[in-house]
Backbone as CSV, one residue per row, in Angstrom:
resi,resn,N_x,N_y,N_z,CA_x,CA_y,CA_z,C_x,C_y,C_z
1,UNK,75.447,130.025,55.364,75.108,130.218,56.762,75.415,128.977,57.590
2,UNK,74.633,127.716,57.154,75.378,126.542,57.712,76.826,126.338,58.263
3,UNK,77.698,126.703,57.127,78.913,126.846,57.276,79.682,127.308,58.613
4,UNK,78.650,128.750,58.750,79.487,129.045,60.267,78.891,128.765,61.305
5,UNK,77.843,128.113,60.941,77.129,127.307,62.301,77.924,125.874,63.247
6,UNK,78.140,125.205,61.707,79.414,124.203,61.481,80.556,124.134,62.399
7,UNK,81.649,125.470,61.815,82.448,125.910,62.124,82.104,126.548,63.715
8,UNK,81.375,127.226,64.193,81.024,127.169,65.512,80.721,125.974,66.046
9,UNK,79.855,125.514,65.715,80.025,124.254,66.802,81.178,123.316,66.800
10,UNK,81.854,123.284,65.831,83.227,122.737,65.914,84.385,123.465,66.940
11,UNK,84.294,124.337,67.133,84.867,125.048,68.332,84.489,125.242,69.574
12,UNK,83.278,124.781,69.651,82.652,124.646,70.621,82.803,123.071,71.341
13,UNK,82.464,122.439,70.556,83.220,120.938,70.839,84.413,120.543,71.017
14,UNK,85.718,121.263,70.342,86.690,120.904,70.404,87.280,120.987,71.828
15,UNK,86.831,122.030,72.707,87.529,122.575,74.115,86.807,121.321,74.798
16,UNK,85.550,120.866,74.787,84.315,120.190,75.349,85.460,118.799,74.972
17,UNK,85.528,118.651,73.810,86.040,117.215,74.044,87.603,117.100,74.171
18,UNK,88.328,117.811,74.138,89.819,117.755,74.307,90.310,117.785,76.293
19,UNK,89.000,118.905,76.889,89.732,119.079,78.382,87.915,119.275,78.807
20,UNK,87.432,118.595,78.911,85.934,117.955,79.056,85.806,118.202,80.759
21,UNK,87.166,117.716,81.510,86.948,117.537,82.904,87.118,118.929,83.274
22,UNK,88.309,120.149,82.541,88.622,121.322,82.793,87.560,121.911,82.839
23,UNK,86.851,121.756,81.854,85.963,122.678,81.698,84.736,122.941,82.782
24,UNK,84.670,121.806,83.096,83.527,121.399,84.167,84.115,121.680,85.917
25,UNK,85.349,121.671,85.866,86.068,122.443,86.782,85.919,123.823,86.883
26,UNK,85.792,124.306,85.733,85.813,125.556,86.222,84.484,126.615,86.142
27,UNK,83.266,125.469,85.731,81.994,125.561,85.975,81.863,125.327,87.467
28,UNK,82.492,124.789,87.717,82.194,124.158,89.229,83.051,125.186,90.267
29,UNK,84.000,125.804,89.808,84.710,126.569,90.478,83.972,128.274,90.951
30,UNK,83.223,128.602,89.292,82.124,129.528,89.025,81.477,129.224,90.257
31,UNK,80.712,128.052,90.140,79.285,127.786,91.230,80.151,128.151,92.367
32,UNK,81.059,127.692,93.224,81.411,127.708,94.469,81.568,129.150,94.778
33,UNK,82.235,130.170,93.731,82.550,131.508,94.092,81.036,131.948,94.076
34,UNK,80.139,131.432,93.266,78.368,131.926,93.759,77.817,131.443,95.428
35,UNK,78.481,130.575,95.551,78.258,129.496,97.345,77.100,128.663,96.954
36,UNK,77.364,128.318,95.641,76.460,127.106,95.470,77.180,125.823,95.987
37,UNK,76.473,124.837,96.655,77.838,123.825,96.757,77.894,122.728,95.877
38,UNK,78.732,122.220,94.993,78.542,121.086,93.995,80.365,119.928,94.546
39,UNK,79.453,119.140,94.223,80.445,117.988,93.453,81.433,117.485,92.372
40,UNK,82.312,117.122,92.688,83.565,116.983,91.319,82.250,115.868,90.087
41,UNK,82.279,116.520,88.913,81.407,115.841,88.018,80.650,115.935,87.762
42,UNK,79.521,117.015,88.685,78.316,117.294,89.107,77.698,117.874,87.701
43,UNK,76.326,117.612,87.490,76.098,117.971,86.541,75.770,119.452,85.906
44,UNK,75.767,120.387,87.119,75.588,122.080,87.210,76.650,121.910,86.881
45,UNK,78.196,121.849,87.112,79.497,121.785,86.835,79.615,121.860,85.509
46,UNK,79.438,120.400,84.988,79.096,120.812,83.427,78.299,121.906,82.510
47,UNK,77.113,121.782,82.936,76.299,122.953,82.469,76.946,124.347,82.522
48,UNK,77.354,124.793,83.645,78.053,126.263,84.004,79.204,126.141,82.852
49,UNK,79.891,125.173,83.052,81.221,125.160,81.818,81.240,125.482,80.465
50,UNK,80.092,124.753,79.957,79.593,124.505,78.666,78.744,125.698,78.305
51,UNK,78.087,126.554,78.994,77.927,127.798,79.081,78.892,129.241,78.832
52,UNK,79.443,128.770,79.800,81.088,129.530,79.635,81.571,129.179,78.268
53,UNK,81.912,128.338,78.150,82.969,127.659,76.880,81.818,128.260,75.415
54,UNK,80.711,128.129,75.601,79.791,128.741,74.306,79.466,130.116,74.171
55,UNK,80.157,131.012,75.280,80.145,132.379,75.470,81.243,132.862,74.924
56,UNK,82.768,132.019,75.479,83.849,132.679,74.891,83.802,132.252,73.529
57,UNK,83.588,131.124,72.888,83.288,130.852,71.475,82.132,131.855,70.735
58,UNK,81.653,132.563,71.494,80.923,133.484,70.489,81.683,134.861,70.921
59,UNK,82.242,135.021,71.412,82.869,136.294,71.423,83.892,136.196,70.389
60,UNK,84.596,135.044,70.726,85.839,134.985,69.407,84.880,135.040,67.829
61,UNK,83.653,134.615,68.239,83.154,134.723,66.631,82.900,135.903,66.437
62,UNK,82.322,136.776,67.018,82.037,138.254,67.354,83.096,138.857,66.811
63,UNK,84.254,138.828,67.481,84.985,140.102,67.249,86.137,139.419,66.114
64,UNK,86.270,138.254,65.867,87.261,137.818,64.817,86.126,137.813,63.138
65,UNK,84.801,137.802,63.544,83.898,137.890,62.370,83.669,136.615,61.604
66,UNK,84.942,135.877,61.804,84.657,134.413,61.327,85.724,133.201,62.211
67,UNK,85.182,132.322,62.798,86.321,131.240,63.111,86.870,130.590,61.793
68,UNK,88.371,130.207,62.477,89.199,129.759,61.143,89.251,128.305,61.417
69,UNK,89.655,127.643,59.882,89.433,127.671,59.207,88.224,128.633,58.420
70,UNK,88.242,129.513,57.499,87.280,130.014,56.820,86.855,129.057,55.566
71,UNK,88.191,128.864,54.679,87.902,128.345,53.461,87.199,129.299,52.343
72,UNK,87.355,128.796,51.064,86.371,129.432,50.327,85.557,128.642,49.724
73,UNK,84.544,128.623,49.675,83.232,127.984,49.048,83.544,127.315,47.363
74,UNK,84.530,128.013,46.432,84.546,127.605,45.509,85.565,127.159,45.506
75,UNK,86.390,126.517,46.323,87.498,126.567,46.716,87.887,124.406,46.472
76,UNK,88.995,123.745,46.133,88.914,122.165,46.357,88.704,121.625,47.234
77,UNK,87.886,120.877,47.846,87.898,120.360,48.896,86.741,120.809,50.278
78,UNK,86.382,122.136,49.691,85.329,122.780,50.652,84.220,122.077,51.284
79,UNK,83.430,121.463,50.498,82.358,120.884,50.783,82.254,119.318,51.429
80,UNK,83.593,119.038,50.936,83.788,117.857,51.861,84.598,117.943,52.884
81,UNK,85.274,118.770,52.999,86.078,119.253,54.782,84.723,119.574,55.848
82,UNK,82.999,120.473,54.885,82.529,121.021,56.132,81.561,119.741,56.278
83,UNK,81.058,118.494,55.811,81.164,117.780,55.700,81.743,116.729,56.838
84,UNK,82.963,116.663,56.585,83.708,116.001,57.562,83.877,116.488,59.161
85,UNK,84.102,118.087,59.074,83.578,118.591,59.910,82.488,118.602,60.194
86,UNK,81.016,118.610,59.958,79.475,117.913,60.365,79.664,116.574,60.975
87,UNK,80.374,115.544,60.643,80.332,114.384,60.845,81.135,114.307,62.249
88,UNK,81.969,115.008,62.659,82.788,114.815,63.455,82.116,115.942,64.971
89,UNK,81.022,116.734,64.511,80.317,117.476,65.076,78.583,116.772,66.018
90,UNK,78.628,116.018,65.266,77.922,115.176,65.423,78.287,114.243,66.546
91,UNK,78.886,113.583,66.250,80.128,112.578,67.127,80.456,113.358,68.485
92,UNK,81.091,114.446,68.437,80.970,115.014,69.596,80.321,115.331,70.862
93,UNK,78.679,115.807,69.418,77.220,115.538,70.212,77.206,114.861,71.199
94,UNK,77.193,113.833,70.499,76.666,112.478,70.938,77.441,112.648,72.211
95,UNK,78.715,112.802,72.321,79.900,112.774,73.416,79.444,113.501,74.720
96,UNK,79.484,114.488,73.904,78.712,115.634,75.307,77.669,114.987,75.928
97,UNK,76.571,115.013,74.847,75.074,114.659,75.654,75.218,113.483,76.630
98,UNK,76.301,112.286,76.145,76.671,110.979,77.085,77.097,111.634,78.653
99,UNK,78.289,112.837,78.571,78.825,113.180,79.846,78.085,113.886,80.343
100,UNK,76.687,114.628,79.710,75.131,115.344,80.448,74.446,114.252,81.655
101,UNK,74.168,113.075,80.679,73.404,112.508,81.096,73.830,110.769,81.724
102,UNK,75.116,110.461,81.721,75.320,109.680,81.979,75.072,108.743,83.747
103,UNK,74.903,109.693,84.244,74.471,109.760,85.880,72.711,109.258,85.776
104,UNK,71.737,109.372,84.953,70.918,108.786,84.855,70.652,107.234,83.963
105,UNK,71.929,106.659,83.726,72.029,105.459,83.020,71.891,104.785,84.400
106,UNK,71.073,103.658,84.934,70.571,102.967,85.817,71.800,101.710,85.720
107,UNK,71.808,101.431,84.319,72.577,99.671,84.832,73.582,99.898,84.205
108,UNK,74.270,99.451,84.702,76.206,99.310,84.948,76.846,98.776,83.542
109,UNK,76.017,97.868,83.165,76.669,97.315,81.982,76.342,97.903,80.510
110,UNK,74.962,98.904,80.524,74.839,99.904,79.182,76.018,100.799,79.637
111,UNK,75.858,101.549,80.800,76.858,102.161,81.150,78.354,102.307,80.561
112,UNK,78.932,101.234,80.498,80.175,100.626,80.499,80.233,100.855,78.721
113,UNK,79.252,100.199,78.124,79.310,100.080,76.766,79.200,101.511,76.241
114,UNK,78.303,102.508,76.711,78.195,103.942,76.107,79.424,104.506,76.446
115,UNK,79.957,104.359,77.418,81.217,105.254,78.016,82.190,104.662,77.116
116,UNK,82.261,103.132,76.811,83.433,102.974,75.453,83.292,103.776,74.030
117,UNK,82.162,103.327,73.661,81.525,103.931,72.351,82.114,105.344,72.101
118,UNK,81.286,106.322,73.559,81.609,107.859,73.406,83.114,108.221,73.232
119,UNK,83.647,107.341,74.285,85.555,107.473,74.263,85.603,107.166,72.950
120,UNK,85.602,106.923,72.093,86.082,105.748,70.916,85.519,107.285,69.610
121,UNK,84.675,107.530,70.178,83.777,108.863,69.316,84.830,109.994,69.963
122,UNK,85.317,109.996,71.150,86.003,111.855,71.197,87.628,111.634,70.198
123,UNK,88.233,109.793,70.355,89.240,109.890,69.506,88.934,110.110,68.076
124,UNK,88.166,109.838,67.356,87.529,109.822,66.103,86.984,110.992,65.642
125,UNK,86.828,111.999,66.364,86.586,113.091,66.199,87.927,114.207,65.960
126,UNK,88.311,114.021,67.085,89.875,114.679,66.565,90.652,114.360,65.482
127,UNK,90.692,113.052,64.900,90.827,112.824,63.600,89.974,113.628,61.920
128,UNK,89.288,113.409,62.418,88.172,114.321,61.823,87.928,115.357,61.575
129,UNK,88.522,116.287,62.873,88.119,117.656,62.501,89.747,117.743,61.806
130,UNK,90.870,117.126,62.307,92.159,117.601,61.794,91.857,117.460,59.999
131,UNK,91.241,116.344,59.445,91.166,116.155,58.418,90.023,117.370,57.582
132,UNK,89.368,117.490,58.379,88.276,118.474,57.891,88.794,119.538,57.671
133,UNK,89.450,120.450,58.667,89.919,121.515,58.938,91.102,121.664,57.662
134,UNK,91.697,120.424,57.028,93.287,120.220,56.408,92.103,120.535,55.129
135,UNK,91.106,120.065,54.694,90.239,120.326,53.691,90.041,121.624,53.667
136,UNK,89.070,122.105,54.534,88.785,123.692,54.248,90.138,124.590,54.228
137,UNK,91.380,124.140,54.815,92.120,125.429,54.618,93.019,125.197,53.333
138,UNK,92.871,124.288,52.754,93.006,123.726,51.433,92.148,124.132,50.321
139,UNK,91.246,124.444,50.566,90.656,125.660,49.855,90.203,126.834,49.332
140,UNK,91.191,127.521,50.904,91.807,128.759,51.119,92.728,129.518,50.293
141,UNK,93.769,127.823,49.443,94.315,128.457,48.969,94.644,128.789,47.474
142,UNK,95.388,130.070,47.073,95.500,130.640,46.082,95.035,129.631,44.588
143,UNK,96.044,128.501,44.442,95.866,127.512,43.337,94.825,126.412,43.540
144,UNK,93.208,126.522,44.501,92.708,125.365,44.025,91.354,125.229,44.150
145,UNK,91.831,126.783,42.946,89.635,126.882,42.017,89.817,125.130,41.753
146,UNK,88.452,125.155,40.959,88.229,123.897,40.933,88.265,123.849,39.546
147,UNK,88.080,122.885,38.329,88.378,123.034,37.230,87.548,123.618,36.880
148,UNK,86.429,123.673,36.615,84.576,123.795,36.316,85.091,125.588,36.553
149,UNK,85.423,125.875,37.959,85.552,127.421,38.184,86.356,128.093,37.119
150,UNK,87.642,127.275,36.898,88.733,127.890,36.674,88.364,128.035,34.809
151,UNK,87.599,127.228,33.911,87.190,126.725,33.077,86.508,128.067,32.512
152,UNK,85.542,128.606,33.611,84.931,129.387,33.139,85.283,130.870,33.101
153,UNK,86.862,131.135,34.098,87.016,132.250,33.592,87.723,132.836,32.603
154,UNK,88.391,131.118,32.047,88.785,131.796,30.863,87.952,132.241,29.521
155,UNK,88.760,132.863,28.568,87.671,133.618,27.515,88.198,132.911,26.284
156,UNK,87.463,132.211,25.787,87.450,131.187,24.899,87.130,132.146,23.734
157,UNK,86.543,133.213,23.435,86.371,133.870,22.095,87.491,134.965,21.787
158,UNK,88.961,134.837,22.184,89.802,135.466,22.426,90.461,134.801,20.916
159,UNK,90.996,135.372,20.186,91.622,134.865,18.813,93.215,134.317,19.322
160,UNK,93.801,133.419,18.672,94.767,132.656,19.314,96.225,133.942,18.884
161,UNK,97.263,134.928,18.993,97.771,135.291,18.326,99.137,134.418,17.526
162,UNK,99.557,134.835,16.351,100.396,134.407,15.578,101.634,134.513,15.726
């Protein structure tokens, strides 16, 4: 279950941190066609976006039944791609919640330092999920039970023939 929680929020982050300003554009574009009036950056902007962006990410989960990467569980590499993917999900977090709340950071110079950090976290993340993602679909495929798996389906009380 984790797994596709994982895998959802990894898709959910990825739009959030790849086109972060788009998205909030067109939260903000939403509000104006309501005649709310907002600001480029504004923090309804975001919210409306990130709303949006976690709606169409559950529809694609909805009707595709699983986001891909799937992977298989017994598969090489599984547990440390979702893993890597957690880690890089995380990181993102952090990313988002910075561009939530960054308008209530008071002094200029934490400011400055979180806004490097988070930048430094959305490149590190895309690394991450590419590597994560190269894991789980690496376990997708055909040749890479794991030995332990593969070990046990053979039948060892089988007589050798002559």
């Amino acid at each position: 279950m984790w797994q596709k929680v994982n895998m959802f929020m990894a898709w959910f982050f990825i739009p959030q941190t790849l086109a972060m300003g788009w998205v909030a554009a067109i939260g903000r574009v939403v509000l104006e066609l309501l005649g709310v009036d907002t600001y480029e950056g504004d923090l309804p902007g975001r919210l409306v976006g990130a709303i949006l962006m976690f709606g169409v990410v559950y529809l694609l989960q909805h009707f595709l039944r699983t986001l891909p990467p799937a992977g298989n569980p017994k598969g090489n590499g599984f547990r440390f791609g979702q893993r890597i993917v957690l880690a890089a999900n995380v990181l993102a977090g952090l990313l988002f919640i910075f561009q939530l709340t960054f308008t209530f950071i008071d002094s200029h110079n934490l400011y400055l330092v979180l806004n490097k950090f988070t930048t430094a976290f959305g490149y590190w993340v895309m690394a991450m999920w590419m590597v994560g993602f190269s894991f789980l679909y690496q376990s997708a495929q055909p040749g890479s039970l794991s030995k332990i798996d593969s070990a046990s389906k053979t039948d060892t009380t089988a007589k050798p023939e002559k």
